[in-house]
Every structure is written in C-alpha cells, then in structure tokens.
C-alpha positions in Angstrom: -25.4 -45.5 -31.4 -23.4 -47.0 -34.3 -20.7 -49.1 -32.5 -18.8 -49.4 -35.3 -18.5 -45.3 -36.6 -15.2 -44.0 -35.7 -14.5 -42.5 -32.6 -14.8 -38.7 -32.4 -11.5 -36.9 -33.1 -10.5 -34.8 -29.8 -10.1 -31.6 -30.8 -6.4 -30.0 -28.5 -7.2 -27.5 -26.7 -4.7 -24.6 -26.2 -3.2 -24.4 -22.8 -4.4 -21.9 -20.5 -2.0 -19.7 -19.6 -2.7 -19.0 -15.8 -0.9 -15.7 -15.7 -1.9 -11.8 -16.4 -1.1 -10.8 -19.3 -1.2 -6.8 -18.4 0.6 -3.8 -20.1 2.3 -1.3 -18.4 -0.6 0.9 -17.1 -2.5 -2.8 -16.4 0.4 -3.4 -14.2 0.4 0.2 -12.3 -3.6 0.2 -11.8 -3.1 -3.3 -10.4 -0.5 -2.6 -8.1 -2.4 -0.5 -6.2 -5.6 -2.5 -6.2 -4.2 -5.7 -6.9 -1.1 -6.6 -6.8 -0.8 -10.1 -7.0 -1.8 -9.6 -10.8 1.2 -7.2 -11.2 3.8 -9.5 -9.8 1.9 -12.5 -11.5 2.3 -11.1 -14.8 5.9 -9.9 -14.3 8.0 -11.6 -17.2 12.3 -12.1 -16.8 12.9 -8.5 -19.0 14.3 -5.7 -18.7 11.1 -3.2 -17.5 13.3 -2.3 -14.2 14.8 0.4 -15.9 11.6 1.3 -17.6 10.7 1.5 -14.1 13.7 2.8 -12.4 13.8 5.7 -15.1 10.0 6.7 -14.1 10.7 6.9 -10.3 14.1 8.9 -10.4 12.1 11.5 -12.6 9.0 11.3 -9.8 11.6 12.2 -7.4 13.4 15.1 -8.5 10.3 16.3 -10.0 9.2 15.9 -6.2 12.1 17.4 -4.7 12.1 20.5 -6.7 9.5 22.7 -4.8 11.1 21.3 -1.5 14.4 22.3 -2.2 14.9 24.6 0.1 13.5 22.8 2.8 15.6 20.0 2.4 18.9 22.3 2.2 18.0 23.7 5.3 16.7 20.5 7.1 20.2 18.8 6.1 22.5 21.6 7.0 20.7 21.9 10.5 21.5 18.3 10.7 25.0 18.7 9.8 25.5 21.4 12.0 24.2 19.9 15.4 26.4 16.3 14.3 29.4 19.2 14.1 29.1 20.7 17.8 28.8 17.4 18.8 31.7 16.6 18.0 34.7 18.8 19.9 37.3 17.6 17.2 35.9 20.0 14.8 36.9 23.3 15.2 35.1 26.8 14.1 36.9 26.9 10.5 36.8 23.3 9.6 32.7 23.5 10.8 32.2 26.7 8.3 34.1 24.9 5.4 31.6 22.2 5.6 29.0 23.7 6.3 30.1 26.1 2.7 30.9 23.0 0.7 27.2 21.5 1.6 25.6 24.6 0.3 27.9 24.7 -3.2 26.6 21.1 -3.4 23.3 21.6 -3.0 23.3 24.5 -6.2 25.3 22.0 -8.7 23.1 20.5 -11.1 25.1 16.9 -10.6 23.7 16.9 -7.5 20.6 15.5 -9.0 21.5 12.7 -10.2 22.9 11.2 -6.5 18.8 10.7 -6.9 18.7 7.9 -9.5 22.1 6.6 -8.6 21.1 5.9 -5.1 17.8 4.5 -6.0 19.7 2.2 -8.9 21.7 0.4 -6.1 18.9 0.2 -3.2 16.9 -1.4 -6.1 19.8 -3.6 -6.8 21.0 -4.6 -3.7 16.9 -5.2 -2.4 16.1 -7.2 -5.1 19.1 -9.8 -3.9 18.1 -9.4 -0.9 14.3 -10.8 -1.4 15.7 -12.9 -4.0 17.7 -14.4 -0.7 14.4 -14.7 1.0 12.4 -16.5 -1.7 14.5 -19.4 -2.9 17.1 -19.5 -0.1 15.3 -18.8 3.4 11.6 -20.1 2.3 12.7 -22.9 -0.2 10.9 -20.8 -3.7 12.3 -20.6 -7.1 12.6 -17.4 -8.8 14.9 -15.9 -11.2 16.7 -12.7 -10.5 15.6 -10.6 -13.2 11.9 -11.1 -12.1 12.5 -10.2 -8.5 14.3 -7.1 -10.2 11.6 -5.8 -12.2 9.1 -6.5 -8.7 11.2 -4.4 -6.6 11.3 -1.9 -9.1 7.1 -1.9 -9.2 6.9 -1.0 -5.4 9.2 1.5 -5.7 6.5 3.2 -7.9 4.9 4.1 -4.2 6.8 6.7 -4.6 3.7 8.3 -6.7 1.3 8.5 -3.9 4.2 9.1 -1.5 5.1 12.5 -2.8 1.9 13.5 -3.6 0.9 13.1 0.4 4.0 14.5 1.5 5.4 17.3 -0.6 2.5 19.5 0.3 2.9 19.2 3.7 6.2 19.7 3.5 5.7 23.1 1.3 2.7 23.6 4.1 5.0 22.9 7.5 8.5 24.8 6.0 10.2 21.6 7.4 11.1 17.6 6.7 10.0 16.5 10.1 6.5 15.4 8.6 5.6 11.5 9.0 2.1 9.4 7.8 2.9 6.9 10.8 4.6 7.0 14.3 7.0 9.9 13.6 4.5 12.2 14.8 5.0 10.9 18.2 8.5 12.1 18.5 10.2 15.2 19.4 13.1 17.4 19.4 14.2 15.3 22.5 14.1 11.9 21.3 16.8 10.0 20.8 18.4 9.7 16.7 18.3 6.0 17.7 14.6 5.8 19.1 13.7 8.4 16.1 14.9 6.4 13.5 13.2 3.5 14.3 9.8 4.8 15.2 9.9 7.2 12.5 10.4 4.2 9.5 7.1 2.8 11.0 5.4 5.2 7.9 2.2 4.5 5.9 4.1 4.1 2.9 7.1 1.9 4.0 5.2 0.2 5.4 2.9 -0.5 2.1 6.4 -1.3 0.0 7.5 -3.5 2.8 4.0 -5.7 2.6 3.9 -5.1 -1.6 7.5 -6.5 -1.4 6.0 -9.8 0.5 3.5 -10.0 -1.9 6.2 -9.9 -4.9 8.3 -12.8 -2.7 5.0 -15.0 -2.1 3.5 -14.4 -6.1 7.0 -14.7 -7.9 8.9 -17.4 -5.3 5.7 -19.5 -5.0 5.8 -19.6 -1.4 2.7 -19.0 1.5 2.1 -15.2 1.5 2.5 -15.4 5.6 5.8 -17.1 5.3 6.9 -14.1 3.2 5.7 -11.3 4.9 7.2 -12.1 8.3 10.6 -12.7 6.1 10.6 -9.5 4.8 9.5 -7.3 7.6 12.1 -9.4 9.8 14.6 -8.1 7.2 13.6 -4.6 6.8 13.1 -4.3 10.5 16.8 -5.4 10.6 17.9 -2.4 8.5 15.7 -0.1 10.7 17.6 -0.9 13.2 20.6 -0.7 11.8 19.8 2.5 10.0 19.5 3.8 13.9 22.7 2.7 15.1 24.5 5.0 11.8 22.4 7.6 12.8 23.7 7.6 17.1 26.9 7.4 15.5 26.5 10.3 13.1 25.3 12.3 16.1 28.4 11.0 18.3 31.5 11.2 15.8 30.0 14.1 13.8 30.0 11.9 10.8 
C-alpha cells in the first residue's frame, strides 16, 4: 500500500428515506393488509377530502337499494320513542311521523350523509390527535392524523358490501357481524347499544385507528390501542345513555 497516495474520496450517500412512498391505491391495498405502511407513508396534505369525498359516495351509493328499509326501520323507531312518551298526542305523533316521510323523499336529504361524516372525521381526528401527543406523550401534526382517520373510514368498502345484502336479504336494519345478534326485541336500548357496537367492522376501525396513533404519534402500539378503545368504549357508552333517553322523553 502506497502510504503516501491520497486518501480515497468518500463518496455521500443519499439518505434513506425510512418511509413508504405509496400512491393512492398503494395506500388502500395496504390498509387492508398492512397498514402500518399506509399510515407510515401518510404526508401533512390535504388527501382527507380526497378521502372524505370517496366514502360519502360509497355510502349513498350503499344506502340506495336499502332505502326503504331504512325509512321503515327509522319510522318504527320514531314511532315506539312517540307512545312512549304520553306528552305527545295522536295529531302531533301523525305530523311527525308525515314530516319524517317528506324527509326521507327530498334529495337534500342525502347530503346529511357527507356532512355527518365531515364532522365525525373532524372531531375523531382531535380526538386521537388528543391521545397521541397529549395522553401518550407522541408528536404528530393535525393534518396527518386527519388524513389517517379519513383512511379507516374507507372500511366502509367492505362494510357495505357485507351488509347491504343482508339487509336487502332480511327486509330489516337489525343485522350485526358481532354481538348484536345476541339481542332481542326485549333488550334494553341501553344494553343494545352497547353490545350491538361490539361489530366486526368497528371494531377493525377502532384497532386501524391505534395503529394510525402508534405509526404517526411514535408511540408503543399497546399503549395506543388500549387509548383508543378506552375512548371509543366511552362514546359507546354514551351513545347508550342518548338512546334510554330517546326511548324515555320521545326524543
């Protein structure tokens, strides 16, 4: 060896970028198989609505052939919380009972659809965001939890096409994929509620939301997933208690 030749120029290496870089179907295929690349890849945009577009349309597409079934589930519903109440009388009961059906035919009524799901995914999103950096000590931006919330929303693509034909099949909404189908026509609205959210695919958004918490907060995946069911077992059972007191007051 020639001591005294120059020493070989290091040649810089680029720096490895550690996360995904996946497209939009990369992203989808992942999420079902592998979601820690979806929510690793997730960049501080503005896919949400991307996203939040693409599940309103799933759903109304989805609702369509259960119309009926739904109009008639929910004004059933209505009309049991009604003679429950004694404060209502026969005429006030048939004007609501008449405004709920004109409802149902106006076209507007479709887009309660996206406008609901625009503030669940805005108000979630907080709400994990809340989990990440405040409750487990993470670091994430908004804007990234936004667009993860938005990706396990998209459950709602195997979600209808599970449910919707057994809806169309059973002529009613009181289908379940979990412990609903332990309940009756004599349980409880508070006992309902609550064993009836236990479903297949809350369940799966509830666990891809802990995922999205531990990927984009940096924080252990355990730590996450007992904060996030804790939460949304919370809402369960709060959920519950508005549906005894629908049932109570008529509301």
């Amino acid at each position: 060896m020639d001591l005294n030749s120059e020493p070989m120029e290091m040649v810089e290496q680029p720096p490895i970028n550690e996360e995904p870089q996946l497209g939009f179907f990369g992203k989808l295929w992942n999420l079902f198989v592998d979601p820690r690349k979806t929510f690793a890849s997730i960049k501080p945009n503005h896919e949400w609505v991307i996203l939040w577009v693409v599940v309103a349309a799933i759903s109304i597409c989805a609702y369509m052939p259960i119309k009926d079934v739904v109009k008639q589930s929910q004004i059933e519903r209505v009309t049991e919380q009604l003679k429950a109440n004694p404060q209502v009388t026969e005429t006030q009961r048939a004007e609501i009972l008449e405004k709920m059906e004109s409802q149902f035919e106006n076209p507007l009524y479709l887009l309660f659809v996206p406008a609901t799901q625009l503030v669940v995914l805005a108000v979630v999103a907080g709400i994990l965001l809340f989990l990440g950096n405040i409750l487990l000590g993470g670091n994430c931006s908004y804007l990234k939890m936004l667009n993860a919330y938005a990706w396990t929303m998209m459950i709602v693509i195997p979600g209808s096409i599970v449910t919707v034909p057994m809806v169309m099949a059973k002529g009613s909404m009181d289908v379940s994929i979990g412990l609903g189908v332990l309940t009756s026509a004599d349980t409880g609205p508070f006992i309902k509620k609550l064993i009836s959210s236990f479903e297949l695919f809350a369940l799966w958004q509830v666990w891809l939301s802990s995922v999205a918490v531990s990927v984009l907060a940096r924080v252990p995946g355990k730590k996450a997933l007992v904060a996030v069911f804790v939460a949304w077992l919370v809402w369960v059972v709060v959920q519950g208690g508005l549906a005894t007191l629908g049932v109570q007051f008529g509301a």
